[in-house]
C-alpha positions in Angstrom: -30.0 4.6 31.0 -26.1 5.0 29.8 -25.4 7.0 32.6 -27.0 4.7 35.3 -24.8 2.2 33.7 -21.6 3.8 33.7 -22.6 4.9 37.7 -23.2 1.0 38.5 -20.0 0.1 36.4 -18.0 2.7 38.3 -18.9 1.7 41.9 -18.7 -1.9 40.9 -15.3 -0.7 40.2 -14.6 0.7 43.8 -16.3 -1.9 45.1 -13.6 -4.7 43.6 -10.3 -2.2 44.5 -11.9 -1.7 47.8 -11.4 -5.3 48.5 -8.4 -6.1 45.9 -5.5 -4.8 47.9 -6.1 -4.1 51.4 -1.9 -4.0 51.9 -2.2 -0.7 50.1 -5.2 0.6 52.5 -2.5 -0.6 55.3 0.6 1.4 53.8 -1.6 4.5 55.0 -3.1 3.4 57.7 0.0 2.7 59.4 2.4 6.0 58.1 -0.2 8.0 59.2 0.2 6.4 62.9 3.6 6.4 62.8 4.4 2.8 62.3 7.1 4.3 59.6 9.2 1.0 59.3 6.6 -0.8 58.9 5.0 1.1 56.0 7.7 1.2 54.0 8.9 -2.2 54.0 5.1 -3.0 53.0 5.3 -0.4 50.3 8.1 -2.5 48.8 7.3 -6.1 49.5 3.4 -5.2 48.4 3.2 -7.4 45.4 5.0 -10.6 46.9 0.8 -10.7 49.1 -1.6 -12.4 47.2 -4.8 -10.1 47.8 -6.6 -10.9 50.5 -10.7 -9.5 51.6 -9.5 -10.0 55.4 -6.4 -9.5 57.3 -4.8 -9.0 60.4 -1.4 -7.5 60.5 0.9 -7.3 63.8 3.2 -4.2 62.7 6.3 -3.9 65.3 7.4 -0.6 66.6 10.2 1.8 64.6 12.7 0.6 67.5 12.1 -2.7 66.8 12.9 -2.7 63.2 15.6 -0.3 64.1 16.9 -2.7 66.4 16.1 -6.0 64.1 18.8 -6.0 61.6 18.3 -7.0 58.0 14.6 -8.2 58.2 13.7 -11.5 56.4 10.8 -11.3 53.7 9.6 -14.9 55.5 10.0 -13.0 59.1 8.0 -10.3 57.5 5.0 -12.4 56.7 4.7 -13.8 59.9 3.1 -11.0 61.6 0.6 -11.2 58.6 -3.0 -13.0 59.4 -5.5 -14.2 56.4 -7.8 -13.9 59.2 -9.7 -10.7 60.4 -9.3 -10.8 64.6 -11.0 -8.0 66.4 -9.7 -8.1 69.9 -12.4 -9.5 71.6 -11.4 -12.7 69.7 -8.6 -13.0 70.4 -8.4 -12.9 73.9 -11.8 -15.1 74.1 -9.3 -17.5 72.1 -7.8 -20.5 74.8 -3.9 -20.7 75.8 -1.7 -22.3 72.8 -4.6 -21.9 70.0 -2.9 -21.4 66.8 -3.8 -18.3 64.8 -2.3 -19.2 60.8 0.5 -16.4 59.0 1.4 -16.1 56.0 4.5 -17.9 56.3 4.2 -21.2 55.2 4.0 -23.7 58.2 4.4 -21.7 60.5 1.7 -20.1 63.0 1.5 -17.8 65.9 0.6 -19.1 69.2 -1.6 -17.9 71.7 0.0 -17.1 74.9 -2.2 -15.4 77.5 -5.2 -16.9 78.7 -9.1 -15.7 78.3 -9.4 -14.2 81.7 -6.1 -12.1 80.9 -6.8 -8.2 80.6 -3.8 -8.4 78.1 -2.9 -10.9 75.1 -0.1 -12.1 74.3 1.0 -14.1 70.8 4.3 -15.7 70.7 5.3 -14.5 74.3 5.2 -10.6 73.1 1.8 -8.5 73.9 -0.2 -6.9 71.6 -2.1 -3.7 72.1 -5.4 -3.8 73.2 -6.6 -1.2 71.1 -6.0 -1.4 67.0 -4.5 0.9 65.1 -7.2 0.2 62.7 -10.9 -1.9 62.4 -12.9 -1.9 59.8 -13.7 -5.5 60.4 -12.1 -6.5 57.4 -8.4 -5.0 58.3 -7.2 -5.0 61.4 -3.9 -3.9 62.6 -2.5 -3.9 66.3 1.2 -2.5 67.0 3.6 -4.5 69.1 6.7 -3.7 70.7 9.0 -6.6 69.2 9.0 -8.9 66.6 7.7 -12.1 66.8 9.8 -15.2 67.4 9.1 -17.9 64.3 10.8 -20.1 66.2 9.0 -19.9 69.4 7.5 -23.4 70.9 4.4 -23.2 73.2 4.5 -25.4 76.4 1.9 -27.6 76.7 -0.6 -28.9 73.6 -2.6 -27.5 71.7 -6.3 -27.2 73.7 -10.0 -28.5 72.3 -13.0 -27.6 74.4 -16.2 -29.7 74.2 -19.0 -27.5 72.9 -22.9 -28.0 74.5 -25.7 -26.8 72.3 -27.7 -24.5 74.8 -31.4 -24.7 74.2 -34.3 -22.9 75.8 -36.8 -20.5 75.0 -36.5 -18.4 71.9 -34.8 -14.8 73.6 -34.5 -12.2 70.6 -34.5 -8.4 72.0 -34.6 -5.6 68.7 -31.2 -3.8 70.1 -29.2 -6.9 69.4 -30.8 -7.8 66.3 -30.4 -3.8 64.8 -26.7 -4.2 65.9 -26.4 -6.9 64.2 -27.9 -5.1 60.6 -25.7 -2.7 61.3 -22.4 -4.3 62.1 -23.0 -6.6 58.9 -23.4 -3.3 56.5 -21.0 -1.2 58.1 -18.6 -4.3 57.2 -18.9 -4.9 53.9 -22.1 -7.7 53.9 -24.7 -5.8 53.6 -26.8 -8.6 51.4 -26.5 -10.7 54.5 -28.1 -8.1 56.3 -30.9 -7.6 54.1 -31.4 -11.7 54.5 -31.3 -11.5 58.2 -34.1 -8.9 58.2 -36.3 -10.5 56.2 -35.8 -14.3 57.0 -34.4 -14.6 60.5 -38.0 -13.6 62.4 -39.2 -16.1 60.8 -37.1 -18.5 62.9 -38.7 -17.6 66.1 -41.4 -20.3 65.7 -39.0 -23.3 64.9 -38.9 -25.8 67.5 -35.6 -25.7 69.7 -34.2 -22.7 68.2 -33.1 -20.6 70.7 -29.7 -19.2 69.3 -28.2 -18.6 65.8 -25.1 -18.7 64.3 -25.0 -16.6 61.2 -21.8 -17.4 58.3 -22.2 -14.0 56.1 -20.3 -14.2 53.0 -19.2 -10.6 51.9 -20.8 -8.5 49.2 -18.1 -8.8 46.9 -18.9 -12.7 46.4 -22.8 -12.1 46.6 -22.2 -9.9 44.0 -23.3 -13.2 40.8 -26.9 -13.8 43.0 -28.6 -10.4 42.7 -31.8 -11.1 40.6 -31.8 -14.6 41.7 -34.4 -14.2 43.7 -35.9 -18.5 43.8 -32.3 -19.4 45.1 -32.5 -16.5 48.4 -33.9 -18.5 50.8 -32.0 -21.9 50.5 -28.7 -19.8 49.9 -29.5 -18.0 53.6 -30.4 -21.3 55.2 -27.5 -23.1 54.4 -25.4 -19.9 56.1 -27.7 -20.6 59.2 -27.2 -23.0 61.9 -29.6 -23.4 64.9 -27.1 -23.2 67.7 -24.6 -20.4 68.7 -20.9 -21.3 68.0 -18.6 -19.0 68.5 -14.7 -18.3 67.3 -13.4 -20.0 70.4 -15.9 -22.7 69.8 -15.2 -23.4 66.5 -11.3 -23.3 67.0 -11.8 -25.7 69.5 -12.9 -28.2 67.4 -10.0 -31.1 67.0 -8.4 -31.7 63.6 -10.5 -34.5 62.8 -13.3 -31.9 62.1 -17.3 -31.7 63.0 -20.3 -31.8 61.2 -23.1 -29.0 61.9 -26.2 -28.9 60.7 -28.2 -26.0 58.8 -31.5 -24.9 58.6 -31.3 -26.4 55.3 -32.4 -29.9 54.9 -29.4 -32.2 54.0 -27.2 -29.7 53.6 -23.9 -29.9 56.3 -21.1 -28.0 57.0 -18.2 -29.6 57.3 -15.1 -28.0 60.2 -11.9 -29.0 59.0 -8.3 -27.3 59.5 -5.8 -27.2 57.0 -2.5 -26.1 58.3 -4.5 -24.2 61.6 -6.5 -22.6 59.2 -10.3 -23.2 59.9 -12.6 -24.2 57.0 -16.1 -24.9 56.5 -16.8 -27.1 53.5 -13.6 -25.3 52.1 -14.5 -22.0 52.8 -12.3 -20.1 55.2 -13.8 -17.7 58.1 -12.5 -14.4 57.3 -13.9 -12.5 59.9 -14.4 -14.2 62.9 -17.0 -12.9 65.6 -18.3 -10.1 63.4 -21.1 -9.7 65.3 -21.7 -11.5 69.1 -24.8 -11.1 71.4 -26.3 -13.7 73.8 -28.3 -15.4 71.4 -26.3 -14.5 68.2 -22.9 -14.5 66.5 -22.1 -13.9 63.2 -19.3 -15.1 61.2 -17.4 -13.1 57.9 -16.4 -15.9 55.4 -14.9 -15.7 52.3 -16.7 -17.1 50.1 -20.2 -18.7 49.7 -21.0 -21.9 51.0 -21.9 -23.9 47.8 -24.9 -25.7 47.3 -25.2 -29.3 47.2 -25.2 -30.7 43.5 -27.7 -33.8 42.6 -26.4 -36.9 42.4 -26.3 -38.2 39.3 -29.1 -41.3 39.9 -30.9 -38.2 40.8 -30.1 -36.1 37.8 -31.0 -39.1 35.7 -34.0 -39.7 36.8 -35.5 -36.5 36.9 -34.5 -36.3 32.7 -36.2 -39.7 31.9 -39.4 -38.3 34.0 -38.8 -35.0 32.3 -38.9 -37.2 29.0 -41.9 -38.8 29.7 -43.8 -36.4 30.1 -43.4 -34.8 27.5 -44.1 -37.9 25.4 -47.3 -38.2 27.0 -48.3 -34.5 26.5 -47.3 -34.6 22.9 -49.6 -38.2 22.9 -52.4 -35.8 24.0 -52.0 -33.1 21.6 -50.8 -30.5 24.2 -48.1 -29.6 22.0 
């Protein structure tokens, strides 16, 4: 028993420094691709990150910094993302979107358009294939640093979003990939919840495609055991329509309401200074996983459930009450 314990306690361990400081994961990542500048200005500016389960860094070329002067801690944080963008995302992502840094007010814009081969943030093109994915870091090399003070032509773009419905089409390739893509990522409890729950949303009338918001493991780490509160904490992940990234950034400021598979419960699309948030949460990992009928979403933390309302609170103690005033009137006690 004392050594299962101290084998749980250790990879619980690996599990939290795993997703404490991916800057440090990046300081290797990117020396051993010879982004040199770039790693060892990270190595000294580490700390001055708050810790982050998903990011996206734009690391510019030795020349660049070479050719940059002193560099600016504030210029520095620009070409840092709190949001995960695989590539696919980001060129599926319409002219002048804002993607949110890490300098405060201040985001990148979106510069190509959808049917470009190429994208381009800020005017200056990124590579099309990462240095690094793991779906939680992602790091693509540029030539040039970005321009803080760039201004996009134009405004920024919303998109009306239809709801398709039709007949239910789920094949098993898409729906393995998805299992696999969640575990390989880091949510593997959401993948156990989609194997055992989301067949069961086959038979539900209009549902024809699924949006997924996982939460990572490291989060559903305080709900293991909890087994009465699984299947209202998937629902409320699960809405009964496909939305995707460029859907959801789409959205104008004055936010949307979605509905769940959950009765009652909502989620709430807000932005809060281009960062997108549902009920609060932000989407980490946008696009994890994307099929015809399914996408899947990395956020960072757990949609919380709704809490009674007090009437509601109060009345269920002064029927609680009762009853037991009328079993202890019976002698049940």
């Amino acid at each position: 028993m004392a050594a299962k314990l101290l084998i749980t306690l250790i990879l619980l361990s690996l599990l939290y420094l795993s997703f404490a400081s991916p800057i440090l994961h990046a300081v290797d990542i990117l020396s051993n691709s010879g982004f040199l500048s770039m790693s060892l200005t990270l190595q000294l500016v580490s700390k001055t990150f708050a810790p982050h389960s998903c990011l996206t860094i734009f690391s510019p070329s030795d020349s660049a910094f070479a050719s940059s002067g002193q560099l600016s801690l504030s210029l520095l944080k620009f070409h840092f993302s709190p949001v995960a963008y695989p590539f696919l995302s980001l060129q599926s992502l319409p002219s002048n979107s804002r993607i949110p840094t890490f300098f405060p007010n201040h985001s990148l814009v979106v510069t190509s358009l959808p049917s470009d081969c190429n994208v381009s943030l800020n005017g200056v093109k990124i590579s099309s294939n990462p240095i690094y994915d793991d779906g939680s870091l992602i790091i693509f090399g540029i030539d040039e640093f970005f321009n803080p003070g760039y201004r996009a032509s134009g405004s920024f773009k919303t998109h009306n979003l239809n709801f398709p419905c039709g007949s239910f089409n789920e094949t098993t390739s898409a729906f393995n990939e998805a299992k696999g893509v969640l575990r390989s990522k880091g949510h593997s409890f959401m993948a156990a919840f989609l194997e055992l729950q989301l067949l069961g949303f086959k038979g539900k009338s209009g549902t024809s495609e699924l949006t997924v918001f996982a939460p990572n493991d490291r989060v559903m780490m305080d709900y293991v055991g909890n087994v009465s509160d699984y299947s209202t904490l998937f629902l409320r992940h699960v809405l009964p329509c496909k939305i995707s990234w460029n859907d959801l950034v789409g959205f104008d400021d004055k936010g949307v309401v979605l509905k769940t598979f959950l009765d009652g419960f909502k989620i709430n699309v807000t932005k809060s200074d281009d960062v997108l948030m549902l009920n609060g949460v932000e989407i980490g990992s946008p696009d994890l996983y994307y099929s015809d009928w399914l996408v899947v979403h990395g956020i960072r933390e757990i949609l919380a459930a709704p809490e009674r309302s007090k009437e509601v609170a109060e009345s269920s103690d002064e029927n609680e009450s009762k009853s037991e005033e009328i079993a202890t009137h019976h002698g049940e006690f």
